[in-house]
C-alpha positions as CSV (number, residue, x, y, z in Angstrom):
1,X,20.0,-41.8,10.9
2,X,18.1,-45.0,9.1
3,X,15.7,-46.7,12.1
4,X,14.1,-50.1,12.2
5,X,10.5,-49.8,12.4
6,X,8.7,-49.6,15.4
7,X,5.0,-49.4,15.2
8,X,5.1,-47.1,18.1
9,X,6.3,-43.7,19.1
10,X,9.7,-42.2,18.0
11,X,11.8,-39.8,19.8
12,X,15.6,-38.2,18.7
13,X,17.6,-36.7,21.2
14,X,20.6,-34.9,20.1
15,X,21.5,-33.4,23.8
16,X,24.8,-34.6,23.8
17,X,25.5,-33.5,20.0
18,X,24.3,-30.1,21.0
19,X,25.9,-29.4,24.3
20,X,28.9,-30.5,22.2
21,X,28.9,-27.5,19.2
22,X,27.7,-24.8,21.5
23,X,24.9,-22.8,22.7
24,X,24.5,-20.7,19.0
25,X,24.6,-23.8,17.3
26,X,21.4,-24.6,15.6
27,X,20.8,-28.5,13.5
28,X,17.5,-29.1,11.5
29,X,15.7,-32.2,12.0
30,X,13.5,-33.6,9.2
31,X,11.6,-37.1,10.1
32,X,10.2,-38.9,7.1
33,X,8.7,-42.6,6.8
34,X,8.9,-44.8,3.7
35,X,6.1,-45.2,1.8
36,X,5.0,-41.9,3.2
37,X,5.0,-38.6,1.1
38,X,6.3,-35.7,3.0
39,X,7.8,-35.1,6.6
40,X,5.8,-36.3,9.8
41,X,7.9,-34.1,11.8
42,X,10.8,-31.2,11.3
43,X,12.4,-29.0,14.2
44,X,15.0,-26.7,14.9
45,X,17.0,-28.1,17.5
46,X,19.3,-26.1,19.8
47,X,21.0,-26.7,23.4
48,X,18.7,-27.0,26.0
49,X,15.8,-28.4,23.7
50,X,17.2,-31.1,21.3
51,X,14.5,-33.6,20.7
52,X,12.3,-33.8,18.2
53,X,9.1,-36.7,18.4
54,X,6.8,-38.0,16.0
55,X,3.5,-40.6,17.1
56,X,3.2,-43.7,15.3
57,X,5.1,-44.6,11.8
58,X,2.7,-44.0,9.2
59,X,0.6,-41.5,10.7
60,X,1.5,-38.3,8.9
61,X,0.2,-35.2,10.6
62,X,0.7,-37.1,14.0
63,X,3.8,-34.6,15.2
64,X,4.1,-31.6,12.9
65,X,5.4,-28.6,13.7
66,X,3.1,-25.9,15.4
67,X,3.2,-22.6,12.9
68,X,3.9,-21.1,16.1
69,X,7.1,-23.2,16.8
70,X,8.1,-22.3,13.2
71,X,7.4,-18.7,13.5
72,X,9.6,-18.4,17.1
73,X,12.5,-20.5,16.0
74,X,13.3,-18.7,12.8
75,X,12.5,-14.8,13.8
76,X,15.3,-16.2,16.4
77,X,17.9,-17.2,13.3
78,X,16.9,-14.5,11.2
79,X,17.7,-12.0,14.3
80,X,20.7,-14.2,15.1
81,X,21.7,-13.5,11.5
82,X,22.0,-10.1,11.4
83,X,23.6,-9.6,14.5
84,X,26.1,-12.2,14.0
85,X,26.6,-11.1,10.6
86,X,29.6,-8.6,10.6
87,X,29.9,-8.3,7.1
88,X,25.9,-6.9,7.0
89,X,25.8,-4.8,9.6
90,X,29.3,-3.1,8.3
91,X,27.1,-2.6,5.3
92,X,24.7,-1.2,7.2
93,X,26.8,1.4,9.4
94,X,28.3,3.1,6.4
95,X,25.1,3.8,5.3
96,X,24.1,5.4,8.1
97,X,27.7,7.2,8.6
98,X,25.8,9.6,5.4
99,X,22.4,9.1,6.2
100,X,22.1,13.1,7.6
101,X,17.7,13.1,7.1
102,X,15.8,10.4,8.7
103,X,14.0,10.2,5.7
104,X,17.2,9.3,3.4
105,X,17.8,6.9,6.3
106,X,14.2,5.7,5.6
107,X,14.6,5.6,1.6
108,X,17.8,3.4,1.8
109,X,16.8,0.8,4.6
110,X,13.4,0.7,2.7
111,X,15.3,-0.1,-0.5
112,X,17.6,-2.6,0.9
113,X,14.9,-4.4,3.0
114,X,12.6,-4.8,-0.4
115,X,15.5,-6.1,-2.2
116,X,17.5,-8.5,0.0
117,X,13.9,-10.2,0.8
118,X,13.0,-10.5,-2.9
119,X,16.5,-12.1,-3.4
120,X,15.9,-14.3,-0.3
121,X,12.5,-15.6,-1.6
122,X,13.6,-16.3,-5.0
123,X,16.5,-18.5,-3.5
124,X,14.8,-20.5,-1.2
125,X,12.1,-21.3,-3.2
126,X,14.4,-22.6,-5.6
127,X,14.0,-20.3,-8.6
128,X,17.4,-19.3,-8.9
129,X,20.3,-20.0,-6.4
130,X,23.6,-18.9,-7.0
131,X,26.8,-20.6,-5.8
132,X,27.9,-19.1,-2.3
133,X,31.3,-19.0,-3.4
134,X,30.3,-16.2,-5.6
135,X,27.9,-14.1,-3.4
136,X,30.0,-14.2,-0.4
137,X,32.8,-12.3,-2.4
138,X,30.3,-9.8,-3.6
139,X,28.8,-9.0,-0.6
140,X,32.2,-8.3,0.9
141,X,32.6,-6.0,-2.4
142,X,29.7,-3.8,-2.1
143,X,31.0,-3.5,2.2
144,X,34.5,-2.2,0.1
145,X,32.3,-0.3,-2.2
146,X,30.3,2.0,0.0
147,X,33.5,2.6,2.3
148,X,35.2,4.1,-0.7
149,X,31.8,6.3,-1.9
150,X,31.6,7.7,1.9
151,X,35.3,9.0,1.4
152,X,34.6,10.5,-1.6
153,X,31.5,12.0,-0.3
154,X,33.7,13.1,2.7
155,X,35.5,15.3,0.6
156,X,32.8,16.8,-0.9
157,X,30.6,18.1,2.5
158,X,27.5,19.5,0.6
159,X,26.7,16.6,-1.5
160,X,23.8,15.2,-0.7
161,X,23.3,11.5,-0.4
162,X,20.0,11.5,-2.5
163,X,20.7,8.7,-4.4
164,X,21.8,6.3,-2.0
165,X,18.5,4.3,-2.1
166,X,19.0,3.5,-5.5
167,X,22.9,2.1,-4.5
168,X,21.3,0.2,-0.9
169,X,18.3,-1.2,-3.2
170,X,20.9,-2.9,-5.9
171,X,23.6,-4.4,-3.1
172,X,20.6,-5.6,-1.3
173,X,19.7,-7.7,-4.2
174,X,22.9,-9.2,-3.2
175,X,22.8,-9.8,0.3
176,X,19.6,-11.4,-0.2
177,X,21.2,-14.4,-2.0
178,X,23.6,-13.9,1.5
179,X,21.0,-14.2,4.5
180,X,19.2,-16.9,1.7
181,X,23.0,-19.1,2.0
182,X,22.5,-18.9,5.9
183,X,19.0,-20.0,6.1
184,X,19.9,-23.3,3.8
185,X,22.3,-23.7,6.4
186,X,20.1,-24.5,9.1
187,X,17.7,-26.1,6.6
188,X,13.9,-25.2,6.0
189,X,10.6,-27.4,7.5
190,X,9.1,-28.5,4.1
191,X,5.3,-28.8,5.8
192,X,5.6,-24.9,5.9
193,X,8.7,-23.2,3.9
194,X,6.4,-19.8,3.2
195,X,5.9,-19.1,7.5
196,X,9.6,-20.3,7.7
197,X,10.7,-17.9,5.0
198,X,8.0,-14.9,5.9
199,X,9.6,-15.9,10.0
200,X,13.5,-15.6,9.3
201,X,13.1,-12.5,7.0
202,X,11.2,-10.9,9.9
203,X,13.6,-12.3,12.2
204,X,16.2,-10.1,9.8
205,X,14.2,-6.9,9.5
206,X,14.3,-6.7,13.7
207,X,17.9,-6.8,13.7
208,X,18.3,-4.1,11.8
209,X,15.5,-1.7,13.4
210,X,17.5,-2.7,16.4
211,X,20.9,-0.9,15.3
212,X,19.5,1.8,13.1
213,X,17.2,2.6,16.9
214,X,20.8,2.8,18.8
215,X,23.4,3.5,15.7
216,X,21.6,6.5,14.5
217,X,21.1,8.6,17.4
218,X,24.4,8.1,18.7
219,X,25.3,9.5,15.2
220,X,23.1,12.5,15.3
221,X,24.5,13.6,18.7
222,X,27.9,12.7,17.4
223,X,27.8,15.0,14.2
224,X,27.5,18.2,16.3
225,X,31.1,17.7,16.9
226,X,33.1,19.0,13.9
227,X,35.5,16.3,13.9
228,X,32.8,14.1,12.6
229,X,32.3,15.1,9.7
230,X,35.9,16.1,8.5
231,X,37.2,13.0,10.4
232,X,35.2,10.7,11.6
233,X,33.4,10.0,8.1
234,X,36.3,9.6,6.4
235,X,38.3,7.6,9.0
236,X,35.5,5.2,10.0
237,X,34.8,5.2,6.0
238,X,38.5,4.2,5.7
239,X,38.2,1.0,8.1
240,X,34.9,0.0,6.2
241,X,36.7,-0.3,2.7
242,X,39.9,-1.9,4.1
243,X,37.3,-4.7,5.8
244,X,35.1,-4.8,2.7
245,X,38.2,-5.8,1.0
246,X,40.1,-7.8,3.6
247,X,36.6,-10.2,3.2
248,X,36.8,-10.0,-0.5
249,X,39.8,-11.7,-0.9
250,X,39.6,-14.3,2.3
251,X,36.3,-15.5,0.6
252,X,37.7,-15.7,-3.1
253,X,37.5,-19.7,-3.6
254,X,41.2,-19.7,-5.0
255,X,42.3,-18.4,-1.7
């Protein structure tokens, strides 16, 4: 929106936009005045709280964002992320379906967690971006790609997974460039991209402590049964690769 100048106080209210898209629906709000270097005022709008003001034109400073308005509204996105994100937390669960130690659970999520926000960083700082179109088919590849490992680790029981952090550490380079997508989606506040960043990976990182705290003891209990690990693995294993796949192809761009 272009606005005549007003001398005074500005307010946008996008309540009826947003009660319109839906309560998960989130729209970034960047206010800038000509002949005035960087924004007086950015927000993340959302139902329920969809108005962003700024004070007089010309006063930059006059309305920016509290850090701690940044901070809550992207650990919100990044968390919304990962739980909304299917294709991730697939990823995730076959991990875990071979993850028998804690501490090869702790290796792997370590791995993936240094990697995917390395990725993220470099992306939305701008160092190197590549083109959704061909991340979004990768990251559906390396779903496809662990499903088929976990088979063939299926059929070999006493093979141990020791190696898995170096395989969670290289596809989370990957989904880094993925969760890095969805955050220029919503857009970033320019007066403070690091806390925005440092916010959403956060944001991300509670997700997954939250299913790894009620995936992996449900899986401990679960393989004292013996049909979990002749079965189950290879089964559940089974359903991962077909979706890791099923993604791959929806996403190609020629499709």
């Amino acid at each position: 929106l272009t606005c005549a100048a007003t001398g005074g106080a500005i307010e946008l209210d996008a309540s009826s936009l947003l009660e319109r898209a839906g309560a998960r629906h989130r729209h970034h709000a960047s206010v800038v005045a000509e002949g005035v270097a960087g924004e007086l005022a950015a927000a993340v709008l959302v139902a329920g709280d969809a108005a962003v003001r700024v004070g007089a034109e010309g006063q930059p400073g006059a309305a920016r964002p509290a850090g701690s308005k940044i901070f809550a509204d992207y650990l919100v996105i990044g968390v919304e992320h990962i739980v909304f994100g299917i294709d991730h937390l697939v990823f995730l669960f076959a991990l875990l379906l071979t993850a028998r130690r804690a501490r090869d659970l702790l290796a792997m999520i370590t791995a993936f967690t240094v990697a995917h926000s390395l990725t993220l960083a470099v992306s939305v700082l701008g160092f190197f971006r590549p083109s959704p179109e061909i991340i979004e088919p990768l990251i559906a590849l390396t779903v496809a790609y662990v499903g088929v490992e976990n088979v063939l680790r299926s059929r070999r029981p006493g093979t141990e997974p020791t190696s898995r952090y170096k395989l969670a550490g290289l596809f989370g380079l990957v989904h880094g460039f993925g969760f890095a997508g969805a955050l220029g989606e919503v857009g970033v506040p320019q007066v403070n991209v690091p806390l925005a960043l440092f916010s959403f990976n956060a944001g991300v990182e509670l997700g997954q402590i939250a299913l790894l705290a009620l995936t992996f003891p449900l899986l401990e209990l679960a393989r004292r049964r013996e049909w979990l690990t002749r079965r189950g693995v290879l089964a559940l294993s089974g359903v991962v690769t077909v979706a890791g796949m099923f993604w791959f192809f929806s996403r190609l761009p020629i499709l």
